[in-house]
N, C-alpha and C positions, 0 to 999 in steps of 0.2 A: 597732678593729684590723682593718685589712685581711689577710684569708687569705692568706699566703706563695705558697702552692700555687696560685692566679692565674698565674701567671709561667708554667708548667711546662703549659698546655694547649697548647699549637704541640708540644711537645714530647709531651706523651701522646697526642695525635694522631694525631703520625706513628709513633709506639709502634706503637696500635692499626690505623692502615691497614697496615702493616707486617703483623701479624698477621694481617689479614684477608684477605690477597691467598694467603695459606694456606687458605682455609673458604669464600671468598664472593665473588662479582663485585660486590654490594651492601650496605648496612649501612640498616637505620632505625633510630633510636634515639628514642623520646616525649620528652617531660617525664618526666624521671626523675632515680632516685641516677645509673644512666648517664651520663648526658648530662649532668649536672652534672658528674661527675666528669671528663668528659673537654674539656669547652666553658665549663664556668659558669654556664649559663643557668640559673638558679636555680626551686627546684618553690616552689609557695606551699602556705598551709596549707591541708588537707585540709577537704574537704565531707563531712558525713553520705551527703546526695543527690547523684545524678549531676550537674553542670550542663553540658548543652550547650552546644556553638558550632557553628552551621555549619561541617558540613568537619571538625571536632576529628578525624577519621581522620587526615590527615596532617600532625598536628602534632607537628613534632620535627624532627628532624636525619636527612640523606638523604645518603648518600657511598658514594665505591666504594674501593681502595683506592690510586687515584693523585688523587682529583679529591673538594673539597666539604671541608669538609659544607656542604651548603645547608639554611639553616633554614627550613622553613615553616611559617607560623604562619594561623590565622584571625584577623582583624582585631579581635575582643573578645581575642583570648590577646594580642595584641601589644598593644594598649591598656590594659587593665586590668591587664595583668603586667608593663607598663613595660616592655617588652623592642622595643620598633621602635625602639630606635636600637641594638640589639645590633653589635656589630664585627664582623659578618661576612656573608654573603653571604646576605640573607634576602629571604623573597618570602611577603607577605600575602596572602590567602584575604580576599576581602570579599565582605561579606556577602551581595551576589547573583550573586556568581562559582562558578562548577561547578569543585568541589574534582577531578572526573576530569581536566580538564583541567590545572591547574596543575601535577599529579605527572606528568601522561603530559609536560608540556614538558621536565619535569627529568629525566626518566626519558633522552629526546632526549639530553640534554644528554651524559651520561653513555654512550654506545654501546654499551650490555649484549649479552651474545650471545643469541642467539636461546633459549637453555634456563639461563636467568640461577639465579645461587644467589643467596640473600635473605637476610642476617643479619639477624631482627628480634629486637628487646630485648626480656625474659621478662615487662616490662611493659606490651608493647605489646597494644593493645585486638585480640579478634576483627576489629571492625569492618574494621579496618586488613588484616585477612589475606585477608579477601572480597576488597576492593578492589582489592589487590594481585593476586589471582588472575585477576581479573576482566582488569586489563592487563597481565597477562604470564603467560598461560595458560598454561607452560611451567615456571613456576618451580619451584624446588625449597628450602625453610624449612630454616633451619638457624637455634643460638640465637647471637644479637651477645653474649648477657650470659656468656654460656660462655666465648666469647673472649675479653673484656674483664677478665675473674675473672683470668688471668694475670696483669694489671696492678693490679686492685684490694684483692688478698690482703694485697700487703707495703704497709704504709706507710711510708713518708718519714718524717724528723724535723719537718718541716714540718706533716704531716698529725697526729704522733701533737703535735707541740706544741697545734696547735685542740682535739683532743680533751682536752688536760690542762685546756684553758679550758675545753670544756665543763664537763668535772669541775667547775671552782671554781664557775663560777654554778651548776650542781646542787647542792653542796655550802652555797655559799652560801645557796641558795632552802630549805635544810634546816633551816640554823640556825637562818631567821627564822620558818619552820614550826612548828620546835620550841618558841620563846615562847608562841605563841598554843594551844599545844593543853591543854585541860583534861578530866578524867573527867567523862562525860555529853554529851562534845560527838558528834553523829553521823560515819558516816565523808563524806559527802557537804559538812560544813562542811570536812571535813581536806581532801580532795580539791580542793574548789575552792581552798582554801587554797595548796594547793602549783603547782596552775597558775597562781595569781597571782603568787607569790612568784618562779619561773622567768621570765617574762615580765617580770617586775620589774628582777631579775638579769641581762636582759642575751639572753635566750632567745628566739627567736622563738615559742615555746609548746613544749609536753610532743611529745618525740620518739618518744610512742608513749601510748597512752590510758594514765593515771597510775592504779596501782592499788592498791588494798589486802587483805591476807590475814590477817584477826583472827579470833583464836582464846580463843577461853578454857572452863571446865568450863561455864558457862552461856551462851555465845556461840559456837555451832557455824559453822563454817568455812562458807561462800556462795561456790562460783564461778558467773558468769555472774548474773541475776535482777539484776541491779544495781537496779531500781525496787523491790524490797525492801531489800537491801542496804545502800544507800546513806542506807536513815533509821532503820535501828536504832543506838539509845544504845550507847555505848561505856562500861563499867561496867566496876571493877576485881572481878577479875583478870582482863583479858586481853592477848594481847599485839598487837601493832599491827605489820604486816610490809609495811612501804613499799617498790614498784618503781615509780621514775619514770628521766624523764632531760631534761638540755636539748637542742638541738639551737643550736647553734654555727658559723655559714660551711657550712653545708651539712653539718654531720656530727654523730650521733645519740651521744647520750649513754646510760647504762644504772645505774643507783644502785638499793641497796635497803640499809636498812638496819631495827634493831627496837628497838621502844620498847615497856615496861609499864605498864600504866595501875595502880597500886597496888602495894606493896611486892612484886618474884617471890619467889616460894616456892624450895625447894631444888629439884626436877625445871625448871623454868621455866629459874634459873639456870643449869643442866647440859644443859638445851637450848641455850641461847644458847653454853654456851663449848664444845662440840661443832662446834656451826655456824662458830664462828669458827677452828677449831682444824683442821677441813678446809680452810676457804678459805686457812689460812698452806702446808699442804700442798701444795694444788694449785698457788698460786704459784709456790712453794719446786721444783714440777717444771715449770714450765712452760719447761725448757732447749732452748732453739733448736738443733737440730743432733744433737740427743741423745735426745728424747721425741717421742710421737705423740701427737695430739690424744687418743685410745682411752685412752692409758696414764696421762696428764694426768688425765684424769677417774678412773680407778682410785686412783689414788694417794689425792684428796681422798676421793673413795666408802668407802675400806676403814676411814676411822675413824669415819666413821659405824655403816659396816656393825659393826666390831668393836663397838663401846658398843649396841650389840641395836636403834637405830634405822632399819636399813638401810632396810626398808618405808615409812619417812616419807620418807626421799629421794627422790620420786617422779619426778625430772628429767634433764635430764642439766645434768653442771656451768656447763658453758657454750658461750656461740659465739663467732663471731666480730662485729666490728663496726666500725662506719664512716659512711661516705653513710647506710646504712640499718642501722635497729637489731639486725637479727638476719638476718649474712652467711655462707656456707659460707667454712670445713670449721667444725664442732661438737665439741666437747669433750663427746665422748659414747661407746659401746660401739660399734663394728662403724664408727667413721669410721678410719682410720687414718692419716690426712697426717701426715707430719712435721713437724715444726716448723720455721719460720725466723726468722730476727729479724726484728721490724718486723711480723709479724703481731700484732692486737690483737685480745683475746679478754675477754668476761665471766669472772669466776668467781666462780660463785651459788650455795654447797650451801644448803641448807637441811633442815628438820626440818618435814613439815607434819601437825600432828595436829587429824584431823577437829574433837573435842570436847576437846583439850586444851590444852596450852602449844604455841608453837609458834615457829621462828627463820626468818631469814632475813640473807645480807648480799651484798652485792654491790657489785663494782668492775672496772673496767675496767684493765685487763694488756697491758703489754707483753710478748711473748716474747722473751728474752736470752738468751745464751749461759752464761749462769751462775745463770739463773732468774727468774720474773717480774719487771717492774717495773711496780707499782704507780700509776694517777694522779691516785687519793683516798686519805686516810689519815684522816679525820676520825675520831671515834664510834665507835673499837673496842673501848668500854666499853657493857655492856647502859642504853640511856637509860629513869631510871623517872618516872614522874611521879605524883605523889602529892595 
């Protein structure tokens, strides 16, 4: 399935040069959710380690707001990322070419005034700002991603269509996850388990490091140490609080949902239907036009808070999402935007208890005028396995 939202880069283009001619003589934009969003040029999957390329300072997308973007790339990103024959006005960095020069040609190209303004993307490398300073001793940094947040906030039906597909192959990658798990298996078999199953489904891998949150009276809750973590046995009673997501045409998924390894007890149980009992809440307010992100979160928080959990809730509800997994405004205390339609949002409560039972659920939300919508509905029964 080709992305809809391909069509609509000419167009959010001129969106954003539009917007820019408001904040900045100039724009860079890397390899990013950016520049994906706005071009296509697709990010690959991520490295533990840095790897270089000659030049990798200016590699991305350069425009002012009448002229560009020109893409340039180093001759390893154009090659190995398949992108030299990209549709559009690109200019390779080889290998023993002086990357000062190729940007100060384009820089020409462009006639900036003498004390130029520089939109650079919030993910653009230091590297990239030395450089920058270096030939245009003058300039003045302002952020492109700030600007861009105008156009990235509300999705399309286009855009929240990709994300319902992400939904299905994370959902799908659950179901098949769920066959294979047994009491005694470590979480490190589960883990690999679910990045396989995503990639399987359709995924270009986990749209964010796929994690786990078990709990039980003899299985005390581990954040971080993952080289511990990940090889202690899974013994009943505890409970198992899966966050993963796919990543689909360039856009991040966000799933959690909780399974019991042995028959839950009554507290266990009343954990989980708590957790689930917030999340129909927060939904239930997430009204476009009528609720703040701040308020949204209140809403699912108070039944927790009211059943004497509140201290486990340790989060905030949720965020927003898209390109990248976790996008502003947040579904949290002290954020206050309003809501509008077509903004897409987590909604995550949970219950985390250090040494005890413990829940989790999560789905990704449309905000509407008359209350979330939903783009999973799988396993809103507690899953046990025995």
């Amino acid at each position: 399935m080709e992305s809809p939202t391909l069509m609509n880069h000419n167009e959010r283009l001129r969106q954003y040069q539009e917007l820019l001619g408001a904040s900045a003589d100039l724009a860079f934009l890397p390899i990013s959710a950016d520049l994906e969003y706005l071009t296509g040029v697709p990010r690959d999957i991520p490295n533990f380690g840095v790897t270089l390329h000659p030049g990798a300072w200016l590699e991305g997308a350069w425009m002012t707001p009448s002229k560009g973007p020109v893409i340039a790339l180093p001759r390893m990103t154009a090659e190995f990322g398949g992108l030299d024959k990209l549709n559009a006005e690109l200019r390779v960095l080889g290998d023993w070419d002086d990357p000062e020069t190729l940007v100060r040609d384009i820089l020409k190209g462009f006639d900036l005034p003498m004390r130029p303004r520089v939109a650079i993307s919030d993910r653009a490398h230091a590297e990239t700002v030395v450089h920058l300073q270096k030939l245009l001793p003058e300039v003045v940094f302002v952020s492109a991603t700030d600007i861009l947040r105008n156009l990235r906030v509300i999705k399309s039906e286009d855009e929240i269509a990709i994300m319902r597909r992400a939904g299905e192959i994370t959902e799908a990658a659950f179901a098949d996850v769920l066959e294979t798990l047994k009491i005694g298996m470590t979480e490190l078999d589960i883990l690999s388990e679910v990045d396989y199953q995503l990639r399987k489904h359709g995924s270009l891998g986990p749209s964010f490091t796929t994690s786990m949150y078990n709990t039980g009276p003899n299985h005390p809750l581990i954040h971080g140490d993952r080289a511990d973590k990940w090889h202690r046995k899974l013994y009943a009673p505890t409970s198992l609080l899966f966050d993963f997501g796919a990543v689909y045409n360039g856009y991040c998924y966000d799933y959690g949902r909780t399974v019991s390894f042995g028959a839950p007890t009554g507290d266990q149980q009343r954990v989980y239907d708590l957790v689930m009992e917030a999340q129909r809440a927060g939904i239930a307010a997430l009204r476009a036009g009528e609720m703040t992100t701040e308020q949204t979160d209140a809403v699912a928080r108070k039944v927790i808070d009211d059943a004497g959990y509140g201290r486990a809730f340790r989060h905030r509800l949720g965020h927003a999402i898209g390109r990248d997994v976790h996008e502003p405004p947040f579904l949290t205390n002290g954020d206050t935007t309003p809501l509008r339609e077509g903004m897409l949002f987590t909604i995550e409560p949970s219950i985390l208890q250090s040494t005890g039972f413990s829940a989790r659920v999560e789905d990704v939300v449309v905000a509407r005028p008359g209350g979330g919508e939903k783009l999973t509905h799988g396993y809103q029964s507690l899953i046990v396995i025995e």
